[in-house]
DSSP file (Angstrom, degrees, kcal/mol; ACC not computed):
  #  RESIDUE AA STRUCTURE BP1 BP2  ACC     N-H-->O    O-->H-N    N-H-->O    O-->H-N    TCO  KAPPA ALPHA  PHI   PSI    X-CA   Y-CA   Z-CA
    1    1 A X     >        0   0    0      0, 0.0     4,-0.9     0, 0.0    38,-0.0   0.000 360.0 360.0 360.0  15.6    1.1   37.9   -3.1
    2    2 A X  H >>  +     0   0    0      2,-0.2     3,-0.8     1,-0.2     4,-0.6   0.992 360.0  65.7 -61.2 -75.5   -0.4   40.8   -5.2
    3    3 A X  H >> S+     0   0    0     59,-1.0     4,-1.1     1,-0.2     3,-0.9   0.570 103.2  52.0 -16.2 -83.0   -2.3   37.9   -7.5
    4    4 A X  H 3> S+     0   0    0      1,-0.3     4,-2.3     2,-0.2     3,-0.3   0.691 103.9  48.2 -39.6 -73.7   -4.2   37.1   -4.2
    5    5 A X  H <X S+     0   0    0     -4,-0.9     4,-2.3    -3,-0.8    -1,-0.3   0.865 121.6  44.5 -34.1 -65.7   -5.4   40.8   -3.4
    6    6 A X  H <X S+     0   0    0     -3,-0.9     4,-1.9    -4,-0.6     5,-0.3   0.759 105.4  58.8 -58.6 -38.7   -6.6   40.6   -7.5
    7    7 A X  H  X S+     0   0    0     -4,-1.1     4,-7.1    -3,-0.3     5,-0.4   0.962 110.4  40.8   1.2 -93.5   -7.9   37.6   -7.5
    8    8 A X  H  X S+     0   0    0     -4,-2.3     4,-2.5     1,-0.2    -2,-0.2   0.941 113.2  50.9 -22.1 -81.8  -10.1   38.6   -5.1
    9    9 A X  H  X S+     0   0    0     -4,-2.3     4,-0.7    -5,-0.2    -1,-0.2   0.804 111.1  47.6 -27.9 -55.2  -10.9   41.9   -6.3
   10   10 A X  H >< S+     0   0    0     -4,-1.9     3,-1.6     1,-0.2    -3,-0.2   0.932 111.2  52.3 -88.9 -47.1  -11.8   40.7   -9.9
   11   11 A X  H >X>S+     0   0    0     -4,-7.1     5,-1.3    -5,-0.3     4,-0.9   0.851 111.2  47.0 -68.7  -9.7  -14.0   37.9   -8.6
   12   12 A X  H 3<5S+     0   0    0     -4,-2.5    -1,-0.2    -5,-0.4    -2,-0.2   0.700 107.8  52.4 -82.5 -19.6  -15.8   40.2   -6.5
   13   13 A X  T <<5S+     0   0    0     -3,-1.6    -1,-0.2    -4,-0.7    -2,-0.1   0.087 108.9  56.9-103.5  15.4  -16.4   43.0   -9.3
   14   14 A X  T <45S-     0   0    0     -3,-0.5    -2,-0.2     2,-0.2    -1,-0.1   0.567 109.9-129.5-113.4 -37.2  -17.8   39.9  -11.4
   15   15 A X  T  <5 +     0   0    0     -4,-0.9    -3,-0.2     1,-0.3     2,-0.1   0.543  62.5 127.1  96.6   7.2  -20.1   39.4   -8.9
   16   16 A X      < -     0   0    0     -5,-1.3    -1,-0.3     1,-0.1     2,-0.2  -0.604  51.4-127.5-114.1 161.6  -19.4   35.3   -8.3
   17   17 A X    >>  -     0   0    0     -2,-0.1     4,-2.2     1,-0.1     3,-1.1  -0.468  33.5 -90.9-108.0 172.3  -18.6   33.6   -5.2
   18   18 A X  H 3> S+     0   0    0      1,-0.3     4,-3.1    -2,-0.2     5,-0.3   0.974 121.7  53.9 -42.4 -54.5  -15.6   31.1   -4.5
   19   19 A X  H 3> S+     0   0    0      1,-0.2     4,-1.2     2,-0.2    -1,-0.3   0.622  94.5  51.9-106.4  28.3  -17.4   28.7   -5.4
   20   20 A X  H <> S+     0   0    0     -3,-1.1     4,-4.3     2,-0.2     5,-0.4   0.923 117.8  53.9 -73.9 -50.5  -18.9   29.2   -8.6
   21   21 A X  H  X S+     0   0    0     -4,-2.2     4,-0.7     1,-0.2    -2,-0.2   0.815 105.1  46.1 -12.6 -70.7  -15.2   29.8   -9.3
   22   22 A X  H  <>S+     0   0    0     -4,-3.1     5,-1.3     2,-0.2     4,-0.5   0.842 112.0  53.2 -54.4 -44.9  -14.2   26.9   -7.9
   23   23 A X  H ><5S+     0   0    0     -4,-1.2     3,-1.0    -5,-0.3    -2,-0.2   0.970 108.0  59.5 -52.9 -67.7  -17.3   25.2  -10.2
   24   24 A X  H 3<5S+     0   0    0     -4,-4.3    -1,-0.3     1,-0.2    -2,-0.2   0.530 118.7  23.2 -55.5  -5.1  -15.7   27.0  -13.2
   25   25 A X  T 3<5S-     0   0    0     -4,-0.7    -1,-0.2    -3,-0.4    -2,-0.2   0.453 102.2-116.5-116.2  18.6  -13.0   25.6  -13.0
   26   26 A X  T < 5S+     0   0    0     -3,-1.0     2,-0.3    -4,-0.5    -3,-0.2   0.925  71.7 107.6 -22.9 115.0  -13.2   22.6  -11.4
   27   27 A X  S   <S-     0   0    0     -5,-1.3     2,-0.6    19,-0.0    -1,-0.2  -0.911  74.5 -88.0-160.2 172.2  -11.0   22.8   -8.2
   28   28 A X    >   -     0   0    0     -2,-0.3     3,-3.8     1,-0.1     4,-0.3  -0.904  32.7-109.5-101.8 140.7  -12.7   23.1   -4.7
   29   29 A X  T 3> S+     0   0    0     -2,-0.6     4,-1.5     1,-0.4     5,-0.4   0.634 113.4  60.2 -13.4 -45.2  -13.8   26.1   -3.0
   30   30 A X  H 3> S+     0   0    0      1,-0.2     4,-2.6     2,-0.2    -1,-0.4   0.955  99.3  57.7 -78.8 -23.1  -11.0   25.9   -0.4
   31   31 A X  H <> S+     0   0    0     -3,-3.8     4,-1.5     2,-0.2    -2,-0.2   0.985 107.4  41.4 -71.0 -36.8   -8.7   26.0   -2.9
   32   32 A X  H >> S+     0   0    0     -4,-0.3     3,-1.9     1,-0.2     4,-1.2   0.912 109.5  63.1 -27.1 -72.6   -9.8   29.3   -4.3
   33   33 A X  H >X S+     0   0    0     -4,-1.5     4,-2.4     1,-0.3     3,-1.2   0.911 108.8  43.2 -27.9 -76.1  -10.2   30.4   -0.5
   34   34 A X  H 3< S+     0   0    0     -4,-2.6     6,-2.3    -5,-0.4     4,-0.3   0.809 106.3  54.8 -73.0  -7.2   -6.2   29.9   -0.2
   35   35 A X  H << S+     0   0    0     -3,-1.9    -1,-0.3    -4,-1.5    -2,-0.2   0.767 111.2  48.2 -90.2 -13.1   -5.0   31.4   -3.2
   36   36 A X  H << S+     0   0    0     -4,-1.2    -2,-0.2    -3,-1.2    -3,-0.2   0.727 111.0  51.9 -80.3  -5.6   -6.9   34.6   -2.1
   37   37 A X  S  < S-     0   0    0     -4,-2.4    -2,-0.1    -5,-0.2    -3,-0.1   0.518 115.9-118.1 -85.0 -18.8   -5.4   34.4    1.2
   38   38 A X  S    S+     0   0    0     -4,-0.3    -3,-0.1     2,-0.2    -4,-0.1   0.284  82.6 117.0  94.9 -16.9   -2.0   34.1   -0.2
   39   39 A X  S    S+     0   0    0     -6,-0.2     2,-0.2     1,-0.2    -4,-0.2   0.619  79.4  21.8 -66.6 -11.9   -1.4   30.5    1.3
   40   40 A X        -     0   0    0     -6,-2.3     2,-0.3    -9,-0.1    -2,-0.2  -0.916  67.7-137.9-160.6 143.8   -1.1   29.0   -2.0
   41   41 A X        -     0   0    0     -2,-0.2     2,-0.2    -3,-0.1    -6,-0.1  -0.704  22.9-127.6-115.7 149.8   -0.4   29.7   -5.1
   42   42 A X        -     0   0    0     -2,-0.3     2,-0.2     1,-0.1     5,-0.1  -0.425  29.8-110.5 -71.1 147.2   -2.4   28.3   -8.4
   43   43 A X    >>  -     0   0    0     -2,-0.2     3,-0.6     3,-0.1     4,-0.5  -0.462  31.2 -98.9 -76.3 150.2   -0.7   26.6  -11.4
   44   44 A X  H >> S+     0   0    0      1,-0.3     3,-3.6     2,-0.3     4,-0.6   0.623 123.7  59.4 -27.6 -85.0   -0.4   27.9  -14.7
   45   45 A X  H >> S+     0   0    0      1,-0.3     4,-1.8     2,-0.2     3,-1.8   0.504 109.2  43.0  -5.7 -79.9   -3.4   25.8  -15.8
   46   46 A X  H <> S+     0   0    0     -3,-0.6     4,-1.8     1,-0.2    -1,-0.3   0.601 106.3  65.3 -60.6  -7.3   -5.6   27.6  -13.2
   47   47 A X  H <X S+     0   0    0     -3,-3.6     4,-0.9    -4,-0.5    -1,-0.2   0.910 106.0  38.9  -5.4 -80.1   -4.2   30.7  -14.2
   48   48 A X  H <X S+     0   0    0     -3,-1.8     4,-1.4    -4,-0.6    -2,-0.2   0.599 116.9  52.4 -69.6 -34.6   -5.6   30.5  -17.5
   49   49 A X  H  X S+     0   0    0     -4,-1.8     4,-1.4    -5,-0.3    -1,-0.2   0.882 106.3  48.6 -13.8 -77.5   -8.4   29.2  -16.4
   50   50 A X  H  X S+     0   0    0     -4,-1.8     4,-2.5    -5,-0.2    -2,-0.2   0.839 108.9  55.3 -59.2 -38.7   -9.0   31.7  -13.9
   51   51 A X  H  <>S+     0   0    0     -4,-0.9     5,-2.6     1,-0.2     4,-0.5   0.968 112.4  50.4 -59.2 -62.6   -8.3   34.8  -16.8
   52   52 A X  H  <5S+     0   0    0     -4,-1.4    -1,-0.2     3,-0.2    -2,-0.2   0.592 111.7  39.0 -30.8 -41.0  -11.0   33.0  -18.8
   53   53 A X  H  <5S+     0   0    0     -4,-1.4    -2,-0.2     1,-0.1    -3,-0.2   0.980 119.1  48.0 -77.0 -61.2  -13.8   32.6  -16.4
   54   54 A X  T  <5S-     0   0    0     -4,-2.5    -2,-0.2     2,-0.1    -3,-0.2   0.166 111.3-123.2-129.0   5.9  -13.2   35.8  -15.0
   55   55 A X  T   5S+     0   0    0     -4,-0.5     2,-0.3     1,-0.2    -3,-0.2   0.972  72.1 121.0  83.4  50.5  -13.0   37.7  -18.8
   56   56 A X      < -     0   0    0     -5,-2.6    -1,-0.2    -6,-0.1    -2,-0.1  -0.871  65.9-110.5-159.6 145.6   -9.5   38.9  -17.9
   57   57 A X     >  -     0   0    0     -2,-0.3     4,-1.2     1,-0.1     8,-0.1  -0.106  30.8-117.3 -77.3 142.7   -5.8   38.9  -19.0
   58   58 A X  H  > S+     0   0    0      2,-0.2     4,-1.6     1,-0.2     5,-0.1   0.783 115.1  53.3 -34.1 -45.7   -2.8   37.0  -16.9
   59   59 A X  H >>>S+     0   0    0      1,-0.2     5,-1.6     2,-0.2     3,-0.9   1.000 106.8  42.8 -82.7 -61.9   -1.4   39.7  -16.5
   60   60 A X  H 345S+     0   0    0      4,-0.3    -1,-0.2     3,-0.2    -2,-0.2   0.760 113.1  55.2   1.5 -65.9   -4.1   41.5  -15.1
   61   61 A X  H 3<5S+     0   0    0     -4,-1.2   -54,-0.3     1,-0.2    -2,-0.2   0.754 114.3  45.8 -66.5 -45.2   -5.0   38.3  -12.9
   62   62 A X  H <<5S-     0   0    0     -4,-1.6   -59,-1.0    -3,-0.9    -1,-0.2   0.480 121.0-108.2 -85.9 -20.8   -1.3   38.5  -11.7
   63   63 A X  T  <5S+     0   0    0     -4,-0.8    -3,-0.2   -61,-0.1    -2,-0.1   0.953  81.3 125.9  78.9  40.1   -1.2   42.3  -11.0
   64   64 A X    > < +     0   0    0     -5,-1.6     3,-0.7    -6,-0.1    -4,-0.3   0.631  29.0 115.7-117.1 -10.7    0.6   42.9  -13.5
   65   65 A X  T 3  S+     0   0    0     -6,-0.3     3,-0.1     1,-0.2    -7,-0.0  -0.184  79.0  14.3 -71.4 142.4   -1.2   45.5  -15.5
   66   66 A X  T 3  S+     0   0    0      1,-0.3     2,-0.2    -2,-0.0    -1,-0.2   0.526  94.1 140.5  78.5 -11.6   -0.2   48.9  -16.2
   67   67 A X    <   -     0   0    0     -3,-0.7     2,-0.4     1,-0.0    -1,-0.3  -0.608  41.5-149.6 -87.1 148.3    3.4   47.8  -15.0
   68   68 A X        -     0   0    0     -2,-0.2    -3,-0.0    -3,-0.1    -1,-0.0  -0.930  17.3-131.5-116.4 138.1    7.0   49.0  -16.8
   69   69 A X              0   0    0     -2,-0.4     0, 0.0     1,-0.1     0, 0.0  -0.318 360.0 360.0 -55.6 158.7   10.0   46.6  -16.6
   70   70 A X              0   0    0      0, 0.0    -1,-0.1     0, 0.0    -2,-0.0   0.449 360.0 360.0 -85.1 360.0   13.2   48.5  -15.5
């Protein structure tokens, strides 16, 4: 659930609220709400979406950044 925690995080350092999110991308404001909460998680689409509005890489978006495979 690390994506949730970033999520967050990145929309917050953007300065936008759930639901402008939600507005950029068209989904509703609760759904935002439960993919920072960890209760659900978005599909690729909104992924990519989300990386786009929010001027940041998948991986990133995911928590993924700065990580080494073993």
């Amino acid at each position: 659930m690390k994506y949730a925690l970033k999520l967050r995080e990145i929309r917050e350092s953007k300065g936008l609220s759930q639901r402008r999110v939600a507005d950029g991308i068209s989904v509703s404001p609760s759904a935002v709400a439960q993919w920072e909460l960890g209760l659900n998680d978005p599909s690729m689409k909104n992924i990519h979406a989300l990386a786009d509005l929010l001027d940041c890489t998948t991986d990133r978006l995911l928590g993924r950044d700065g990580q080494t495979s073993a």
